[in-house]
C-alpha positions as a printed NumPy array, in Angstrom:
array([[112.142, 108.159, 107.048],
       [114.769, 106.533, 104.571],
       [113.551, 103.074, 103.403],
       [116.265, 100.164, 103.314],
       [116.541, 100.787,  99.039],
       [117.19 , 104.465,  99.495],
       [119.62 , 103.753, 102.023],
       [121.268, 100.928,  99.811],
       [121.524, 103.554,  97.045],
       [122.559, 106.096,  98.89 ],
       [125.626, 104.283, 100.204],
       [126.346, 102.712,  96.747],
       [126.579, 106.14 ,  95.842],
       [128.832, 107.58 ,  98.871],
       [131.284, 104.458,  98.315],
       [131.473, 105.566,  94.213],
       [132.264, 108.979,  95.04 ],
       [134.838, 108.332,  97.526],
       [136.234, 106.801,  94.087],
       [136.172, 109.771,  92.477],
       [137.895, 111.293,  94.874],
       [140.579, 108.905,  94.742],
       [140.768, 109.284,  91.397],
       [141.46 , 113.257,  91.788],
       [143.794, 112.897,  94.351],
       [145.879, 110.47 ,  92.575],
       [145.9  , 112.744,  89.104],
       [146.765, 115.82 ,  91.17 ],
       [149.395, 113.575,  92.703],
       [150.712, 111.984,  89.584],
       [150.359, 115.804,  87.468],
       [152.575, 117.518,  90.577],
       [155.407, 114.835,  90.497],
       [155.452, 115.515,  86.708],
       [155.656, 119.023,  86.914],
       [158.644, 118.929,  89.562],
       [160.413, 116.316,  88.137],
       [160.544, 117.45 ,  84.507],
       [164.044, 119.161,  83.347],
       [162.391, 121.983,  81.189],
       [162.426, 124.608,  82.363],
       [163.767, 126.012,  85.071],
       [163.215, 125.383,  89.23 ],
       [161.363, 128.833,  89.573],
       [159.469, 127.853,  86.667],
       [158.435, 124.768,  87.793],
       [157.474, 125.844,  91.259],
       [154.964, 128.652,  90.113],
       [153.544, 125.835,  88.354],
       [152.965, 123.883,  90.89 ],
       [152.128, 126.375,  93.24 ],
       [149.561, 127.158,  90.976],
       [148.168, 123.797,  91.226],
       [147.635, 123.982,  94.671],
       [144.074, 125.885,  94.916],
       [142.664, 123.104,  92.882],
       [142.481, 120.981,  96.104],
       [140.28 , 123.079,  98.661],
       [138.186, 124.829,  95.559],
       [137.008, 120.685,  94.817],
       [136.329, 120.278,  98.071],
       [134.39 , 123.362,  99.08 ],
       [132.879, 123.728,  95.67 ],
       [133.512, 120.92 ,  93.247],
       [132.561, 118.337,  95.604],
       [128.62 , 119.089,  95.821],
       [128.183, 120.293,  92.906],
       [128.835, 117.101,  91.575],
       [127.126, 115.415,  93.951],
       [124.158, 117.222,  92.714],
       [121.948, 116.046,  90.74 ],
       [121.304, 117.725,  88.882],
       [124.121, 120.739,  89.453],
       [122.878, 124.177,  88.693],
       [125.117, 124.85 ,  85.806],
       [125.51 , 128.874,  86.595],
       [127.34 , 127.564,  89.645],
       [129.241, 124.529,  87.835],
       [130.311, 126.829,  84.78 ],
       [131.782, 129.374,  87.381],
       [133.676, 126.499,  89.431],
       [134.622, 125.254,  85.927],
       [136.143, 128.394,  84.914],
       [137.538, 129.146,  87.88 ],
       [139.403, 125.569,  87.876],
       [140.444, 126.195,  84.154],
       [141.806, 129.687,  85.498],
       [144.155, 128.05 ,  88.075],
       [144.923, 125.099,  85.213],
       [146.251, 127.439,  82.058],
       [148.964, 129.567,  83.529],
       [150.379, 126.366,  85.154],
       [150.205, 124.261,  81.913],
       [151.522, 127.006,  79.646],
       [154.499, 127.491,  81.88 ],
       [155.069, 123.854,  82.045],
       [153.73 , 121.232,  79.658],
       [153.071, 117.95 ,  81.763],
       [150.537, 120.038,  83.795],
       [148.207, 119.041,  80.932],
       [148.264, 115.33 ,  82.669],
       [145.578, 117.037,  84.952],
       [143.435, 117.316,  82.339],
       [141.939, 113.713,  83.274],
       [140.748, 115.482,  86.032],
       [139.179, 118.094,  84.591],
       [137.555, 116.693,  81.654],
       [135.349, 114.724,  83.244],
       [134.03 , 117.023,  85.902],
       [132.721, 119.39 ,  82.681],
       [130.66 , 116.536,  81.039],
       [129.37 , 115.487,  84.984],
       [128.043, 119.436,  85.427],
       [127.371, 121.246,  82.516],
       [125.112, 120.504,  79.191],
       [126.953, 119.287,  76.172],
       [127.238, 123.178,  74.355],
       [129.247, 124.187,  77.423],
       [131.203, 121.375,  78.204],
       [132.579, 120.595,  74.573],
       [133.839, 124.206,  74.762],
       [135.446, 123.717,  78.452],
       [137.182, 121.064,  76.908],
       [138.409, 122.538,  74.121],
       [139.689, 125.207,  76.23 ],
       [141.43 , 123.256,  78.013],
       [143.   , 121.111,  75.337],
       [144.222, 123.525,  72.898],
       [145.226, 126.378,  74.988],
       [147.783, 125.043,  77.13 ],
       [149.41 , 124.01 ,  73.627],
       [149.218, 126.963,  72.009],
       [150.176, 128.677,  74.952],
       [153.069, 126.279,  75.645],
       [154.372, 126.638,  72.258],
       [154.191, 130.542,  71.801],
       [155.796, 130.771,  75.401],
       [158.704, 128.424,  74.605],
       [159.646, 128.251,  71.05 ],
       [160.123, 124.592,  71.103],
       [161.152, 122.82 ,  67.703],
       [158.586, 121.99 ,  65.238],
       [158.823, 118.28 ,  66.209],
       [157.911, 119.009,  69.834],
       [155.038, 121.112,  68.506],
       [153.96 , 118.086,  66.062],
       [154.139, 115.568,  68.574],
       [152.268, 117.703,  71.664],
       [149.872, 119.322,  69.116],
       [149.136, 115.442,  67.972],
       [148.666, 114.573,  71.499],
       [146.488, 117.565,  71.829],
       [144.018, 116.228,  68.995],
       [143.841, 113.129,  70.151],
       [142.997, 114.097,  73.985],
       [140.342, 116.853,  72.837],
       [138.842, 113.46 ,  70.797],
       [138.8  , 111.474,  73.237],
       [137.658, 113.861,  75.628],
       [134.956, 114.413,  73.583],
       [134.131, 110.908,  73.183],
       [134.422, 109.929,  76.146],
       [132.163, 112.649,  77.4  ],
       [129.468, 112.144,  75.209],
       [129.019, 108.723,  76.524],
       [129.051, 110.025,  79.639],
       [126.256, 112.28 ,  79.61 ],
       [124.537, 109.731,  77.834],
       [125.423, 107.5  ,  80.916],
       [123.823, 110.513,  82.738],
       [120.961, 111.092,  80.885],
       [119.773, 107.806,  81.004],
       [120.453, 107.164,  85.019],
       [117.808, 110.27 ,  85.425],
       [115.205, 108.861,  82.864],
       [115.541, 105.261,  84.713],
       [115.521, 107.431,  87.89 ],
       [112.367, 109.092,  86.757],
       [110.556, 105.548,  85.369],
       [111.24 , 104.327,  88.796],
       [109.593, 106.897,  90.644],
       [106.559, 106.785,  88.421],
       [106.726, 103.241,  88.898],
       [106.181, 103.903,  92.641],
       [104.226, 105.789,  92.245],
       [101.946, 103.848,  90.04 ],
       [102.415, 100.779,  92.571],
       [101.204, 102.599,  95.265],
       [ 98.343, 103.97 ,  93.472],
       [ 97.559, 100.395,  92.322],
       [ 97.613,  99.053,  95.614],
       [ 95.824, 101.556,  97.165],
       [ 92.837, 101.244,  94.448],
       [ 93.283,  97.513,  95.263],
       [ 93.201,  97.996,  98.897],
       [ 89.698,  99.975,  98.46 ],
       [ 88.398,  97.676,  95.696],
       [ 88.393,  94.703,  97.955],
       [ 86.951,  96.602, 100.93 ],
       [ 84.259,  97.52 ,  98.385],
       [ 83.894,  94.389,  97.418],
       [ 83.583,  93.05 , 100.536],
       [ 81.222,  95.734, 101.599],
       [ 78.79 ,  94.405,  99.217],
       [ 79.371,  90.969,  99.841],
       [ 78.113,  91.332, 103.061],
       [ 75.59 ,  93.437, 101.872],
       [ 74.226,  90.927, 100.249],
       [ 75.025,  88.243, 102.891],
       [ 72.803,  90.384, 105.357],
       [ 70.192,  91.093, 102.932],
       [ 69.547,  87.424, 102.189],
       [ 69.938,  86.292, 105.701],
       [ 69.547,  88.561, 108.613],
       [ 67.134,  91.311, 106.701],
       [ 64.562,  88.419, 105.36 ],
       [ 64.822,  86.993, 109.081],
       [ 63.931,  89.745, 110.635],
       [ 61.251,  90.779, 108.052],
       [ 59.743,  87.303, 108.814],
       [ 59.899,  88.449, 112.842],
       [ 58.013,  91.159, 111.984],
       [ 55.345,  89.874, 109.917],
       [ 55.21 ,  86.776, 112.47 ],
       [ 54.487,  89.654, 115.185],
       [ 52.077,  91.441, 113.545],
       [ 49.939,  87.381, 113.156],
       [ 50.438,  86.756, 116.695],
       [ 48.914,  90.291, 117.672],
       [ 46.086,  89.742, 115.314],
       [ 45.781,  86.352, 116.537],
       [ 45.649,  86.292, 120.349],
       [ 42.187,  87.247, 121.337],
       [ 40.648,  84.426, 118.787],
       [ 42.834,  81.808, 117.646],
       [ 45.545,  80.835, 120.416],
       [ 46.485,  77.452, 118.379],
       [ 47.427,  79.727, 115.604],
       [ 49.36 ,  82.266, 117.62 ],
       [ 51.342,  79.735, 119.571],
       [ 51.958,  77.861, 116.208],
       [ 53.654,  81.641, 114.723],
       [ 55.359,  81.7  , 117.959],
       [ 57.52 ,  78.719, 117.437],
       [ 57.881,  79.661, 113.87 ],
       [ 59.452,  83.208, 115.411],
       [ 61.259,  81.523, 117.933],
       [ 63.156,  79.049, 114.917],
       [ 63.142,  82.065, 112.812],
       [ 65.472,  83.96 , 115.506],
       [ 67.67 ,  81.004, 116.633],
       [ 68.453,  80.825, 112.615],
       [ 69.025,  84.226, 112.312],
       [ 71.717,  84.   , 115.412],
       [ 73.032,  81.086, 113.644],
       [ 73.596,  83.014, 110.346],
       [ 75.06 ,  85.908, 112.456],
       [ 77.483,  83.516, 114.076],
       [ 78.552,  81.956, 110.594],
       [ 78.873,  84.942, 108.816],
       [ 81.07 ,  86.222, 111.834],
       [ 83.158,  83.481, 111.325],
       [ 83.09 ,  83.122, 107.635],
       [ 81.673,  80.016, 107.386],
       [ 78.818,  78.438, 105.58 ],
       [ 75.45 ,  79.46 , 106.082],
       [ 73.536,  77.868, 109.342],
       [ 71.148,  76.469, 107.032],
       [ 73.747,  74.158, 105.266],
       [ 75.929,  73.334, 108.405],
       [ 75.562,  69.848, 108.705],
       [ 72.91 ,  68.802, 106.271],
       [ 72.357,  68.703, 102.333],
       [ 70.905,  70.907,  99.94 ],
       [ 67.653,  69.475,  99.375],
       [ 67.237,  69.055, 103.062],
       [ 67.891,  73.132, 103.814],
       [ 65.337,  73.743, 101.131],
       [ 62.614,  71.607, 102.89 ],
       [ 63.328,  72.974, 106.025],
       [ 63.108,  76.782, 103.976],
       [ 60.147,  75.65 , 102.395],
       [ 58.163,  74.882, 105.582],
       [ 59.428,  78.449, 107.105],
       [ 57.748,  80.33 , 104.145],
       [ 54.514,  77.533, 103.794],
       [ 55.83 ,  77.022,  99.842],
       [ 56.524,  73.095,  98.317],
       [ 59.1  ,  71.35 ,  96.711],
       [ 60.34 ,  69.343,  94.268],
       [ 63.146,  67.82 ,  93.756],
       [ 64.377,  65.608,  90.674],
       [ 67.291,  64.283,  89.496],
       [ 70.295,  62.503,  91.063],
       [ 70.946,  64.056,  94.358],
       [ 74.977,  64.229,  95.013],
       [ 77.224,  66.102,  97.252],
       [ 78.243,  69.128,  95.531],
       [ 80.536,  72.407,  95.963],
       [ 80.218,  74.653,  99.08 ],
       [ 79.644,  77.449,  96.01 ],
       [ 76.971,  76.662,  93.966],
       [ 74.963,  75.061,  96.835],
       [ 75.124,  78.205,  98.546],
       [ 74.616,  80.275,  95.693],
       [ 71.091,  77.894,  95.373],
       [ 70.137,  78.782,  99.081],
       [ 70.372,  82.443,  98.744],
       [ 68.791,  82.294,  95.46 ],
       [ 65.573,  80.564,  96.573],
       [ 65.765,  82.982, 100.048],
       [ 65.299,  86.23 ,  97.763],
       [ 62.681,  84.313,  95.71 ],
       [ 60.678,  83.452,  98.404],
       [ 61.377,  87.535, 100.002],
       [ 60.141,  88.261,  96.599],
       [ 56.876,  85.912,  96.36 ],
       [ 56.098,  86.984,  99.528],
       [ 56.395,  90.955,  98.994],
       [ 54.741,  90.919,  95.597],
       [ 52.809,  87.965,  95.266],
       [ 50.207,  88.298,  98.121],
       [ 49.36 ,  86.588, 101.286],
       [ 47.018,  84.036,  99.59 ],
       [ 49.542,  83.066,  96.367],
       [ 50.75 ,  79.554,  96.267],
       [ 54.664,  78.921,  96.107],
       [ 56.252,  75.996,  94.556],
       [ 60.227,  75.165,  94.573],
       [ 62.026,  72.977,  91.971],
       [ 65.768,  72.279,  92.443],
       [ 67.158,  70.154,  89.478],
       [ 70.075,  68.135,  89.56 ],
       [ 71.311,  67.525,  86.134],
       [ 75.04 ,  65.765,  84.841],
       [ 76.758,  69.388,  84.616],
       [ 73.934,  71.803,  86.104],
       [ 71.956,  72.661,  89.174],
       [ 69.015,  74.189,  88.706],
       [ 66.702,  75.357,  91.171],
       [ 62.787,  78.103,  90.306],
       [ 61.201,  79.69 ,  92.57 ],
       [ 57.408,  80.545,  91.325],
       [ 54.565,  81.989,  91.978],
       [ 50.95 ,  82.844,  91.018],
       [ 50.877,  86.226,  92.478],
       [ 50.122,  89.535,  91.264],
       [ 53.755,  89.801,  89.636],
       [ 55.448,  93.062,  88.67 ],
       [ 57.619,  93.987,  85.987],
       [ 61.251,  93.139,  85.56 ],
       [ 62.161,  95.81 ,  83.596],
       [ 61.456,  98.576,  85.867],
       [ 64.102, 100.06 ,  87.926],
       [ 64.966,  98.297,  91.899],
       [ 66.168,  99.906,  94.428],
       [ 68.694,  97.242,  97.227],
       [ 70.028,  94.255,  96.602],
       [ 67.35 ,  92.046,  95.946],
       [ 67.072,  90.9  ,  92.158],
       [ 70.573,  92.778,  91.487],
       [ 72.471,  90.648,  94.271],
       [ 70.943,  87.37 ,  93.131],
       [ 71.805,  87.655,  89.731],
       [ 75.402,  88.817,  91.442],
       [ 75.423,  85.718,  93.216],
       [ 74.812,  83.157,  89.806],
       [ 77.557,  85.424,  88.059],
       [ 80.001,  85.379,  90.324],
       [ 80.181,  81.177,  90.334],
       [ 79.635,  81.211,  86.085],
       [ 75.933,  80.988,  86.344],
       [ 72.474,  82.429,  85.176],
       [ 69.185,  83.896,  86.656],
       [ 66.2  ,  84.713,  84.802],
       [ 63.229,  86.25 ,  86.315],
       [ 60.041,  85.772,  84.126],
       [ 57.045,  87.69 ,  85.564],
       [ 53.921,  89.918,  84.513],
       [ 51.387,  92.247,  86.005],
       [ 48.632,  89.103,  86.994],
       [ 50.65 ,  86.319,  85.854],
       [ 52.572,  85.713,  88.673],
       [ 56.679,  85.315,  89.273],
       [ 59.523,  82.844,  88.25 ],
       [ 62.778,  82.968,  88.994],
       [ 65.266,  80.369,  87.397],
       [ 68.969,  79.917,  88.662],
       [ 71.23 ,  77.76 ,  86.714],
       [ 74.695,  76.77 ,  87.763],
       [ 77.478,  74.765,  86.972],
       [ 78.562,  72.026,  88.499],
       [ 81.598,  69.206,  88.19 ],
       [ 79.994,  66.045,  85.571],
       [ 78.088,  63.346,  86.805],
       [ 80.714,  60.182,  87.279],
       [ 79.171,  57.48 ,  84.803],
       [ 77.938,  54.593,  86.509],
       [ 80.239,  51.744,  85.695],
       [ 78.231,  48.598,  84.141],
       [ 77.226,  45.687,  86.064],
       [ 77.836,  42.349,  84.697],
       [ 74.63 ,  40.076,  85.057],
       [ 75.053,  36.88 ,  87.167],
       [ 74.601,  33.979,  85.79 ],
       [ 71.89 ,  31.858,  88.342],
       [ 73.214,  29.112,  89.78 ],
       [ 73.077,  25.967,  88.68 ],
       [ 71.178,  23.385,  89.985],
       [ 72.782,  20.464,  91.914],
       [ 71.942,  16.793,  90.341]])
């Protein structure tokens, strides 16, 4: 299907060409009155010469025509037409000089087909042999042959000229008409690997999105399952107590479905401030917290970069640590940072060593993608901590208030 551009250029092009065509009708027009209206030589004379003329018509249309249209022509093919035109052209213009007014016909057609070799000798061809011709045929006097051998010259320079800025013309139209297609090409290309860059990076967005909300949640479901099965036949307290804790559990994990359905920010933070989420996170995985510094409202981006931070942690702690290691949280508000650690005194592992998911890899994803840091210190025995640092918009100075003076007594 032909886009709206192609079809633009396409009718630019059919509207130039009827031009051209134009333009050969009115030099075949102009180069036919000349020839019957000259008074050398004779009537007979001048109708074989236009008679000759003639053919040039229908062999343009049937043949010239597409071949310049073409692009590019097959040369064989043009140098044939070209010959065949140049045929038709001689015996007209030997026999009667002002035929040569049709070589602003011709000219150009042998710069618009053939390569630059061929068409400089077309041209010659037919400049200097109608003149030679002309003046072997006719014997006219020397200043006839000065002047139209003068006028010959000139029109073979110019011709030549003329030409060579035409193919130039030419030349450059195709290497334009070649950048442009590469530069579709490349466009396409660019927004295709854009196209499948963003749905990869949105694939592992919500990768990690899952992994941090719906995956720990239902982890926790499990692991809640397994206590209530162990706990039923002697501690119902317990088992009722892990119960509730996998009924919250699910309703949070809906929640989190919902929001990251709807692209909005995680259940946890709906409605309520950071500290607060991490209290409420804290009691969910039995860890403490700390918090210091001046609590303040801040972006939707690093508070939920803190969240899913301290989630992982906590997945972490409570895959490597051990049932029985204690968990402490610290989230930090400094002037230009938010800090929050996640440790442990489990049994640790080593950082080093290759991970498979998107555990430790999407967390430190996570504090790169908003300009922050994470560093995981841990050791075989020594326990786990995990340290995210982000940056956040200054602390507004707190403007200084002027003492009041007491008041003063009343004599």
């Amino acid at each position: 299907m032909t886009g709206p551009a192609e079809a633009v250029g396409a009718y630019t092009w059919d509207r130039s060409f009827r031009l051209w065509d134009s333009y050969f009708a009115l030099i075949w027009l102009a180069t036919l009155a000349f020839v019957l209206g000259t008074d050398h030589p004779g009537w007979p004379v001048r109708l074989t010469a236009a008679a000759l003329l003639v053919p040039l018509i229908p062999l343009f249309v049937w043949v010239g025509r597409p071949l310049l249209r073409g692009d590019p022509p097959p040369e064989r093919r043009a140098l044939l037409y070209l010959v065949a035109m140049t045929a038709l052209f001689l015996p007209s213009a030997i026999l009667v000089g002002e035929t040569r007014v049709m070589t602003f016909a011709l000219v150009p057609q042998c710069f618009m087909t053939l390569r630059m070799r061929w068409a400089i000798t077309v041209v010659a061809v037919i400049n200097v042999v109608p003149m030679a011709g002309w003046a072997l045929l006719w014997w006219p006097s020397d200043q006839d042959v000065f002047f139209n051998g003068l006028f010959a010259v000139v029109s073979l320079v110019f011709s030549v000229a003329v030409g060579t800025w035409v193919i130039r013309i030419i030349e450059q139209s195709q290497e334009r008409a070649a950048l442009i297609a590469e530069l579709d090409a490349s466009r396409h290309e660019v927004s295709r690997l854009s196209t499948a860059h963003g749905a990869l990076t949105e694939r592992e967005r919500m990768a990690r999105e899952i992994h941090d909300t719906l995956a720990q949640g239902f982890t926790s479901l499990l692991m809640l399952i397994q206590a209530v099965e162990a706990e039923l036949d002697h501690d119902l307290p317990q088992a009722r107590r892990h119960l509730a804790l996998m009924d919250e559990t699910a309703r949070q994990n809906l929640a989190e479905a919902r929001a990251l359905v709807a692209g909005a920010a995680p259940a946890d933070l709906d409605g309520t401030s950071l500290p607060d989420a991490l209290r409420r996170l804290a009691a969910r995985h039995e860890a403490t917290l700390n918090v210091t510094g001046p609590v303040r409202p801040l972006p939707a981006g690093p508070e939920v970069v803190a969240l899913r931070s301290c989630q992982e942690a906590l997945a972490n702690a409570r895959k490597h640590a051990g049932s029985s290691a204690a968990v402490d949280i610290a989230l930090a508000y400094f002037d230009d940072t938010l800090t929050v650690s996640v440790r442990d005194d489990g049994r640790g592992f080593d950082p080093g060593a290759p991970c498979e998911g998107y555990g430790l890899a999407g967390l430190r994803a996570r504090a790169t993608e908003v300009g922050g840091t994470a560093r995981i210190r841990s050791a075989r025995g020594d326990g786990t901590t995990v340290t995210v640092s982000l940056p956040v918009s200054p602390l507004s100075p707190v403007s200084p208030v002027s003492p009041v003076p007491p008041p003063r007594s009343s004599q």
